[in-house]
C-alpha positions in Angstrom: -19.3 -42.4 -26.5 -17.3 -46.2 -27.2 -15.9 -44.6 -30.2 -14.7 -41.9 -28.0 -13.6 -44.2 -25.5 -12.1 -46.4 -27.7 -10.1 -44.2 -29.3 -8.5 -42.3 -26.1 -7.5 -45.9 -24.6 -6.0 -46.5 -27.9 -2.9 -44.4 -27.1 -3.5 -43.9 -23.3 -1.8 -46.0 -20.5 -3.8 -48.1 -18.3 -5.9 -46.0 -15.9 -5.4 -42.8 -17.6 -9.0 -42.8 -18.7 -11.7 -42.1 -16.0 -15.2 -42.5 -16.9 -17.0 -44.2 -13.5 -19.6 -41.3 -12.9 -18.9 -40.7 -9.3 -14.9 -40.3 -10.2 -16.0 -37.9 -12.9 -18.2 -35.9 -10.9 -15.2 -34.9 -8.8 -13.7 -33.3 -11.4 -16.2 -31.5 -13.1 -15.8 -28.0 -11.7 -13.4 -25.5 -9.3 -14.1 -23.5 -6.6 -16.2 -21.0 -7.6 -19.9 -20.5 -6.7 -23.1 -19.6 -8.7 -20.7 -21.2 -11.8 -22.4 -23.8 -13.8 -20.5 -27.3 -14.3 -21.5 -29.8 -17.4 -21.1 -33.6 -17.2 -18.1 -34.8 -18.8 -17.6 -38.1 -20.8 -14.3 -38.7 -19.1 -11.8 -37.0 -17.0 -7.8 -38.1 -18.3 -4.7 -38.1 -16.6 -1.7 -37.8 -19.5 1.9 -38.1 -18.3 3.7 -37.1 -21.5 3.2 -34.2 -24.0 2.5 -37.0 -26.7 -0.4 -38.7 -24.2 -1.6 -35.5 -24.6 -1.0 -34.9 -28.4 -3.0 -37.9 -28.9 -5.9 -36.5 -26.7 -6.1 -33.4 -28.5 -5.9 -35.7 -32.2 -8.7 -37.9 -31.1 -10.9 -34.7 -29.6 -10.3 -33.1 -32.9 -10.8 -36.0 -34.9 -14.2 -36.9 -32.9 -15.6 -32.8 -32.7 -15.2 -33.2 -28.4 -14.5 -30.1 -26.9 -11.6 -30.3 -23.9 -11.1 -29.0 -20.6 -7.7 -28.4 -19.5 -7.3 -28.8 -15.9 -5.3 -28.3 -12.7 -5.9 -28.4 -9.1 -9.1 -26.8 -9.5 -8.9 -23.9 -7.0 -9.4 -21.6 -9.1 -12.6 -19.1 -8.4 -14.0 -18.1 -11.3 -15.4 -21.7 -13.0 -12.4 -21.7 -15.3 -11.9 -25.4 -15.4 -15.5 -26.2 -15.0 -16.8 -29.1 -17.0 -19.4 -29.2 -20.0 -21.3 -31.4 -20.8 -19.9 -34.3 -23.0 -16.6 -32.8 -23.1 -12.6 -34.8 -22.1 -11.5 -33.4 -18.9 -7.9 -32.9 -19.4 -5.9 -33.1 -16.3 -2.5 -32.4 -16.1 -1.9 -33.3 -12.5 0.1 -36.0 -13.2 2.2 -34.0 -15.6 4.6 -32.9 -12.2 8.5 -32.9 -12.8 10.3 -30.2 -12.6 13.3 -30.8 -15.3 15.6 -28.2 -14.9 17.0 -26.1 -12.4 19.6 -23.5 -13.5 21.4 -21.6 -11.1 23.1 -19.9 -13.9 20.5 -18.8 -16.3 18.3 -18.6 -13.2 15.5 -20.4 -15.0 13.5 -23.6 -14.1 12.0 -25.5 -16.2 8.5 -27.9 -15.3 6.0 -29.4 -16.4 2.3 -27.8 -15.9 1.3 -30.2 -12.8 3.9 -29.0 -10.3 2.4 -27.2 -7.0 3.4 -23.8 -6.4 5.2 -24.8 -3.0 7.1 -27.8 -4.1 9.0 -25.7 -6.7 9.1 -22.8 -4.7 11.4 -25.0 -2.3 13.1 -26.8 -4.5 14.8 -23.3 -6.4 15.2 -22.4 -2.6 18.0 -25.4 -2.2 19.7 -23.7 -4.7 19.8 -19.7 -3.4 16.8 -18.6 -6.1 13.3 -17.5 -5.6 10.2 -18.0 -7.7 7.9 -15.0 -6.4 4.2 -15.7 -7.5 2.7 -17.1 -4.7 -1.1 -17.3 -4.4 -2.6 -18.0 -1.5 -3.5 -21.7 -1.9 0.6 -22.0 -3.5 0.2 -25.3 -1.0 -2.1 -27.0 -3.6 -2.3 -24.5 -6.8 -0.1 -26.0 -9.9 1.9 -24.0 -12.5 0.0 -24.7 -15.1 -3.1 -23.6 -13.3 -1.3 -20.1 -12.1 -0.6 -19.9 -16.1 -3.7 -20.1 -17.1 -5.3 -17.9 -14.7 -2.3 -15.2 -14.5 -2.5 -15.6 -10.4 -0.3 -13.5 -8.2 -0.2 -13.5 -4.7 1.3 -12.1 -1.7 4.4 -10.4 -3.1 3.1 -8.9 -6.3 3.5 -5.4 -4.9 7.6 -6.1 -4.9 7.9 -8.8 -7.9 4.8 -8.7 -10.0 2.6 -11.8 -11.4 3.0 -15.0 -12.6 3.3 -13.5 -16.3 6.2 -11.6 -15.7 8.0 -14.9 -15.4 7.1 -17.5 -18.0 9.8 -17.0 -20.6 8.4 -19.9 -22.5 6.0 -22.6 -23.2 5.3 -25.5 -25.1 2.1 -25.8 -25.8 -0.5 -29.0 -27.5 -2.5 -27.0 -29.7 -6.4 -28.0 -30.4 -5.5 -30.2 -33.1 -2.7 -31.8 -31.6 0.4 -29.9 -33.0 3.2 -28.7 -30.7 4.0 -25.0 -30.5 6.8 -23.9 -28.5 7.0 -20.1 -27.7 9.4 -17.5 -25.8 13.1 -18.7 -24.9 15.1 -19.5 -22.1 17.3 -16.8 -22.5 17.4 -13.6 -20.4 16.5 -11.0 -23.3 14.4 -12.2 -26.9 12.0 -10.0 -28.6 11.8 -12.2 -32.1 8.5 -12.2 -33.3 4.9 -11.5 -31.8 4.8 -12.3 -27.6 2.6 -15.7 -27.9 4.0 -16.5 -24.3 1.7 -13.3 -23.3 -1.0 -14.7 -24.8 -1.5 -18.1 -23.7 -0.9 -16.7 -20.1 -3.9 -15.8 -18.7 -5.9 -17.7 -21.1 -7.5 -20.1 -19.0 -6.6 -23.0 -21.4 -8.6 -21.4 -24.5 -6.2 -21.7 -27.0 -4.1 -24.4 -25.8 -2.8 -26.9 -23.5 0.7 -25.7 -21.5 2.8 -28.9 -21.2 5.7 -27.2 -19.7 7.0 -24.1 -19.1 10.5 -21.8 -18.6 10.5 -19.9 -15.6 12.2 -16.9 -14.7 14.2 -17.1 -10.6 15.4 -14.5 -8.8 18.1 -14.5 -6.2 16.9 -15.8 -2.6 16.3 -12.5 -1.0 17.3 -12.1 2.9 13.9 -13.4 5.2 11.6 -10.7 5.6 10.8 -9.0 8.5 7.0 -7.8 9.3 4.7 -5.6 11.1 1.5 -5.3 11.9 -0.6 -1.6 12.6 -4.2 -1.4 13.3 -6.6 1.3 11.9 -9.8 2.5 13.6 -10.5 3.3 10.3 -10.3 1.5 6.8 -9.7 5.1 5.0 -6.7 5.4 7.2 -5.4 2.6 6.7 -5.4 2.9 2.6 -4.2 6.1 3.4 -1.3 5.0 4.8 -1.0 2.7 1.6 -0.5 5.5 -0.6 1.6 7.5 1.8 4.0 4.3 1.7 3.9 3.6 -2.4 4.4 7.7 -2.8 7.3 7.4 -0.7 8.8 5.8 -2.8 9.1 2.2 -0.1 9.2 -1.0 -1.9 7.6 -3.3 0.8 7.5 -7.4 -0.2 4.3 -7.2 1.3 1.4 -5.0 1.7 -1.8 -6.3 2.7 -5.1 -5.6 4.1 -7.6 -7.6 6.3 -10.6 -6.1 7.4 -12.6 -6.6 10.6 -14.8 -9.5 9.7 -11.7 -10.5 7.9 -9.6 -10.5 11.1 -12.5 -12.1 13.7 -13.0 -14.9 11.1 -9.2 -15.8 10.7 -8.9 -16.0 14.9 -12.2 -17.6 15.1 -10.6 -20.6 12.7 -7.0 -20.5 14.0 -6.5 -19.3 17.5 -4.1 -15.9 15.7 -4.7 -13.9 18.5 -4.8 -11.2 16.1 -6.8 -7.3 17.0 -10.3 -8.0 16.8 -10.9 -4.6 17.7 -9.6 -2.8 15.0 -11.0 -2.2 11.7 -8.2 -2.4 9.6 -5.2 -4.3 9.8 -2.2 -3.4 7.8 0.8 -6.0 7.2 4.1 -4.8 5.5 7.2 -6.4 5.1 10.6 -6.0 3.9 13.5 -8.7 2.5 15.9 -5.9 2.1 19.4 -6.2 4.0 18.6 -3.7 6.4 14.5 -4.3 7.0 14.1 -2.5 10.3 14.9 0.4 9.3 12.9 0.0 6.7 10.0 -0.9 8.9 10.8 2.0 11.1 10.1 4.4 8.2 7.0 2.6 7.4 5.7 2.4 11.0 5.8 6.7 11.0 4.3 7.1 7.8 1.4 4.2 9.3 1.1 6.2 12.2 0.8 9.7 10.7 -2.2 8.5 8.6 -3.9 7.2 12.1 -2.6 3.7 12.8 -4.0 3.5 16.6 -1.0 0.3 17.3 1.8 -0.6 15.1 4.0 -3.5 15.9 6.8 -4.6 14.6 7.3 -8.7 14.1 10.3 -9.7 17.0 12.2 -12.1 14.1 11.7 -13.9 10.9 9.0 -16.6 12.4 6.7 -14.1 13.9 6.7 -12.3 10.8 5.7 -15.8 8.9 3.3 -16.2 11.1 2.0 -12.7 10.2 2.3 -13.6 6.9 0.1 -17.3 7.4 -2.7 -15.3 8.9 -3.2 -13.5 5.9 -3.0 -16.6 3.4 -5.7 -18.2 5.9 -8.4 -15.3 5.2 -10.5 -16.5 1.9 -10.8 -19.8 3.9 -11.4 -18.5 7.5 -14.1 -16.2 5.5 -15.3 -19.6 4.4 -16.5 -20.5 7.6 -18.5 -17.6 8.2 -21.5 -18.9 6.0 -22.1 -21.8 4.2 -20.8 -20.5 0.5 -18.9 -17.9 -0.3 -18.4 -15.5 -3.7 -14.9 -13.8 -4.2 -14.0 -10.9 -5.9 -11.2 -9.7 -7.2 -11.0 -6.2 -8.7 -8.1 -4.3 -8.9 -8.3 -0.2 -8.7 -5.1 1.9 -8.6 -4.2 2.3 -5.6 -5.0 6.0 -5.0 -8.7 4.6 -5.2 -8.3 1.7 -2.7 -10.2 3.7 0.1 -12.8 4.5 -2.3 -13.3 1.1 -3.1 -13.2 0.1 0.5 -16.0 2.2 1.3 -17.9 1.2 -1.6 -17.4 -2.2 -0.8 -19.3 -1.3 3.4 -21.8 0.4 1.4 -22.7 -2.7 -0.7 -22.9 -4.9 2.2 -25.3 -2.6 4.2 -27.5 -2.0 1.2 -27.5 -5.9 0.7 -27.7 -6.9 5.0 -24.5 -9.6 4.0 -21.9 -9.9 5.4 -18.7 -8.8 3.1 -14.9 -10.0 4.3 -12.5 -8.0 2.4 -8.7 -8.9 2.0 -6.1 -7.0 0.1 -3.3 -7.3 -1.7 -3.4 -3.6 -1.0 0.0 -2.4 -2.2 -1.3 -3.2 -5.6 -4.7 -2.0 -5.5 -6.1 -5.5 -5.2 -9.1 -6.0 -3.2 -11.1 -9.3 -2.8 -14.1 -8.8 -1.2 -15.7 -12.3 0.1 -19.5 -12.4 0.2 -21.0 -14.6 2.6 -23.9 -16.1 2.1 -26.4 -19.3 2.3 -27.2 -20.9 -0.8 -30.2 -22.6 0.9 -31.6 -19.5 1.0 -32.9 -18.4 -1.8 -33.4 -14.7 -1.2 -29.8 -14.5 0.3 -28.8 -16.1 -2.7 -29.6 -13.7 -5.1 -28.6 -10.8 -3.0 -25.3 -12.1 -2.9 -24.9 -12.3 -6.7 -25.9 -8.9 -7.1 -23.9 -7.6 -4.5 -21.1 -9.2 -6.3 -22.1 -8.2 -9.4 -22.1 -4.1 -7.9 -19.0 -4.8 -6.2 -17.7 -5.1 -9.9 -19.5 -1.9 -11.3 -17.4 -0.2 -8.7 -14.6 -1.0 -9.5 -14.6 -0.3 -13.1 -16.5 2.9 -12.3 -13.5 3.6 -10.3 -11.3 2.8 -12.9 -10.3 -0.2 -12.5 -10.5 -4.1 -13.6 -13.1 -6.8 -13.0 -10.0 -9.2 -12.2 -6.1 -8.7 -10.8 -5.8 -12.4 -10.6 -8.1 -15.2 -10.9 -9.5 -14.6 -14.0 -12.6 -14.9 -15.6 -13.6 -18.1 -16.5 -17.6 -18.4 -16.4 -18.2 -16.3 -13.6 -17.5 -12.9 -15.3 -17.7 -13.3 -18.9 -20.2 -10.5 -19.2 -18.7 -8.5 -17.1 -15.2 -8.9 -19.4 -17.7 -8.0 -22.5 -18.1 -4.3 -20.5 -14.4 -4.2 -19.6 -12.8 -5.0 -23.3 -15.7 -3.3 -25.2 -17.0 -4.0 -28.2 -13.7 -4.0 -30.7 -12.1 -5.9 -27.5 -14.1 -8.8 -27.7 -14.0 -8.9 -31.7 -10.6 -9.0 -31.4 -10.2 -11.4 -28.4 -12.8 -13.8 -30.9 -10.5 -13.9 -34.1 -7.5 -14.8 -32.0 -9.1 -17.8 -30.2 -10.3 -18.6 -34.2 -7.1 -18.8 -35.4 -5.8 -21.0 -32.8 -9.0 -23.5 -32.3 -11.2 -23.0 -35.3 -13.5 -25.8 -34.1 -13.8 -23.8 -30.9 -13.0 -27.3 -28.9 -10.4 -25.6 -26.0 -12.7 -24.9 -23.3 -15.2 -23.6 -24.2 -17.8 -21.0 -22.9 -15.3 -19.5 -20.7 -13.6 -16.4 -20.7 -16.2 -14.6 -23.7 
């Protein structure tokens, strides 16, 4: 340990190495639940790719495995700690160094928040969609490692669909840059791909080119309620096979929708159970809306209405990003879920989702980001309670079966971390995970790069 210690001080600035045990402690796991988190020798806070060159030297030159970090609210145990292992935070890693207008690309560094660059490409006209829920606190190089989406994947897609490239400290302290910052490149294999969604596996982002979009025009919203969750996923497909491309297209269920006015005061339909948002950014979105608002109403929306302007539609649009945390106050602890099923199976899994509860007596909150098929499904529970406890994990565990049963993936966005590495093991098969093992071999032999996560 004062080898270790030694060593990372030797090429670290003052304070950039953490080891008091309450500090530590702090750091040593995300958001998830029923994930396990290690103790780890020291938590450090690089600001330079070279601070953490020499991190990744020294864990390689010692045999300490390394935990690259973010904000750490992720939900799947991702940037949990092990025991003995260098926390590696890249929090402090936050400038965004380019902004390009022309080539409509930014450029950061891994410990920027969501939000902050969000507004910042916003000064200049552009738009960087992905926009998870917790985009407030959530850091780029957390969203790259996890492959997060958000709220407007239905229009734009996921965070993978913009990194063009990456510089990345491999385990033993090389640097690899990937991709370009150009707007087409196809030379060589995709290693951007890879490293997104790796969760830090097989290597450490240090700063990545983004792709921007025009700033579209503010998007207008409405809101329809369903006496029934099969209508309202009906009118989901009814709006994709129309061939509509909403920004937005969400789902909150009952429980959902009482525990979001219970925290916040929405005023939103208590009474219904199902409540469908959609918006549009297009020039002309009330019309757009209009069609939208028949096609809801064919399928049996009970109420549709329409946001009056731009700020009632945000606030539409807040009440959904407050649901996994408004669920949080139902119970003490909470489990998320996140499987995705095409979208022609959303009611199935909908219904699947009430049956699990009712078999297990828990209470089950499910959000959507139902233009895509995405479901999360929060299970509330009391860890103090042992029996509740393991219901919960097996009703989480079922809520996965179904969704692969229904074709379908055990994760659209948080990734898999420690919480469903067995469940990946189904997903992938066997030649899957034989394949996924020889590619984290060739880039960390030593198997330092967090490990235990992912497979």
């Amino acid at each position: 340990m004062d080898d270790l210690l030694e060593q990372l001080r030797a090429g670290l600035p003052a304070g950039a190495v953490l080891t008091d045990p309450d500090v530590t402690a702090s750091y040593a796991h995300d958001m998830a639940s029923f994930c396990e988190a290690g103790t780890p020798a020291a938590v450090v806070l690089p600001r330079t790719v070279e601070q953490v060159q020499h991190v990744m030297r020294t864990a390689t030159a010692l045999r300490v495995p390394v935990v690259p970090q973010g904000a750490r609210t992720g939900l799947s145990g991702a940037a949990n700690a092990t025991d003995g292992c260098i926390v590696l935070s890249l929090v402090k890693m936050d400038r965004i160094l380019e902004i390009s207008p022309v080539d409509r690309i930014a450029v950061v560094e891994p410990g920027v928040v969501n939000a902050v660059l969000s507004r910042a490409v916003d000064e200049h006209g552009l738009y960087y969609p992905p926009d998870p829920s917790s985009w407030e606190m959530c850091t780029i190089g957390g969203n790259i490692g996890t492959a997060s989406g958000g709220l407007c994947c239905v229009k734009y897609g996921v965070t993978a669909e913009y990194v063009l490239g990456l510089d990345v400290v491999l385990a033993d302290g090389r640097l690899l840059s990937t991709g370009r910052r150009t707007a087409k490149g196809v030379a060589g294999y995709d290693l951007t791909r890879l490293f997104v969604g790796s969760e830090g596996s097989l290597g450490v982002v240090v700063k990545a080119v983004l792709a921007l979009k025009p700033r579209p025009p503010r998007q207008l919203a409405l809101a329809a309620e369903f006496a029934d969750a099969a209508d309202a996923c009906d009118a989901v497909c009814r709006i994709m096979e129309g061939g509509h491309t909403p920004s937005l297209l969400e789902l909150m269920d009952r429980t959902t929708v009482q525990a979001v006015n219970r925290m916040a005061g929405m005023g939103l339909p208590e009474t219904t159970e199902a409540l469908l948002l959609a918006a549009f950014d297009t020039p002309d979105p009330a019309a757009d809306l209009a069609a939208v608002a028949a096609l809801c109403t064919a399928a049996g929306a009970t109420d549709v209405v329409p946001a009056e302007d731009a700020a009632e539609s945000e606030m539409l649009l807040q009440a959904r990003r407050m649901s996994l945390t408004a669920l949080e106050t139902v119970k003490p602890a909470t489990m998320i879920d996140d499987v995705c099923v095409p979208r022609s199976r959303l009611g199935a899994m909908l219904a699947g989702t009430a049956r699990i509860a009712g078999k297990y007596g828990l209470t089950i909150g499910v959000c959507a980001h139902a233009g895509d098929g995405n479901t999360h499904p929060v299970v509330c529970f009391d860890p103090a309670d042992a029996d509740e406890s393991r219901r919960a994990r097996e009703s989480f565990d079922e809520i996965m079966a179904l969704g692969l049963a229904l074709g379908g993936t055990i994760t659209g966005e948080h990734g898999v971390g420690v919480l469903k590495k067995e469940w990946l093991a189904r997903e992938l098969g066997e030649t899957g995970v034989e394949l996924h093992r020889s590619i984290k071999q060739a880039f960390d032999p030593l198997g330092l790069l967090n490990p235990g996560k992912v497979f």
